[in-house]
C-alpha positions in Angstrom: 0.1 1.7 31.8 2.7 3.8 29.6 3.7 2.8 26.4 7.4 1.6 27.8 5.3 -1.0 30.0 3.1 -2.1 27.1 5.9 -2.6 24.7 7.9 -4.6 27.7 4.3 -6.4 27.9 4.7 -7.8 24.6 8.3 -8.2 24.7 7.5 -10.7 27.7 4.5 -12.3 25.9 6.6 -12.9 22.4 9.5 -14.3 24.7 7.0 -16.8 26.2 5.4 -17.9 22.5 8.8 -19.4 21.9 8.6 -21.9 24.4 4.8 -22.4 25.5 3.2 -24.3 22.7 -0.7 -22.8 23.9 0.6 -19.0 23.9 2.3 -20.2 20.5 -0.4 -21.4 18.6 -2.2 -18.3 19.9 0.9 -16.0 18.8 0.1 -17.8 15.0 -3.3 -17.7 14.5 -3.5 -13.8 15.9 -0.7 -13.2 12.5 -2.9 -16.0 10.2 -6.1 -14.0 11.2 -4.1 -10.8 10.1 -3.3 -12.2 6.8 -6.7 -12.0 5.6 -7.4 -8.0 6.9 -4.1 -7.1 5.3 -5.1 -9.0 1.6 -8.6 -7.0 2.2 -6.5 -3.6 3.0 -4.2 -4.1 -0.3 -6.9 -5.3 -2.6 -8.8 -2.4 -1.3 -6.0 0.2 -2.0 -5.5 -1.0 -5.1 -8.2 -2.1 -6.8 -7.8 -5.7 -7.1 -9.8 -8.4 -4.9 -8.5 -9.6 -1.7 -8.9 -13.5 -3.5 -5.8 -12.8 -6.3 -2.9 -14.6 -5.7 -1.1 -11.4 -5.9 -2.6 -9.7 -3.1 -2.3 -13.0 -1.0 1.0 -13.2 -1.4 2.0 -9.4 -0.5 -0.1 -9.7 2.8 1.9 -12.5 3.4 5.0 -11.2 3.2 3.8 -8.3 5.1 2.6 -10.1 7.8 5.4 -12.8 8.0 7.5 -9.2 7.9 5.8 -8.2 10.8 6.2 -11.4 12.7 9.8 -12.1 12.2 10.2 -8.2 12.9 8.5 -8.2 16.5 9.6 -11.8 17.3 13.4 -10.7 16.7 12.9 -7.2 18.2 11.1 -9.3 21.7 14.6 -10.9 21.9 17.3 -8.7 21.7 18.8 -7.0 24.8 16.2 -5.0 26.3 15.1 -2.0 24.4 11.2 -1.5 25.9 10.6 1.9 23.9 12.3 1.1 20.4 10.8 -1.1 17.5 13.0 -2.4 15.2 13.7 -0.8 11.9 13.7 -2.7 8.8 17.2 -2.5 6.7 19.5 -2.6 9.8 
């Protein structure tokens, strides 16, 4: 499989998360497990501990970010080798 068919993969499975309440819940805890590897990855870079409130809060605006980013990109007209770009 190339990478156009994986990213039409995911476009297809992040289509279906909107209206199939099992694939969503799946879709959610795959970003809230994520949360806690991208606190441990900032508190890591920068010294602090992966607890602060600080950190939490950046890895979760990362990671909502990130889900917003591929949920919006999975639903405009059909693009299957560009990820959206923040800032446009």
């Amino acid at each position: 499989m190339d990478v156009a068919q994986r990213l039409e993969t995911l476009r297809r499975l992040v289509r279906l998360s909107r209206d199939e309440p099992g694939l969503r819940a799946v879709w959610l805890e795959a970003h809230f497990d994520a949360e806690g590897i991208l606190a441990g990855l900032i508190a890591e870079g920068t010294d602090r501990s992966a607890d602060d409130l600080a950190v939490r809060l950046e890895a979760g605006m990362m990671n909502t970010a990130l889900r917003v980013a591929a949920e919006h990109w999975a639903l405009q007209p059909h693009e299957p080798t560009r990820l959206p770009a923040a800032g446009r």
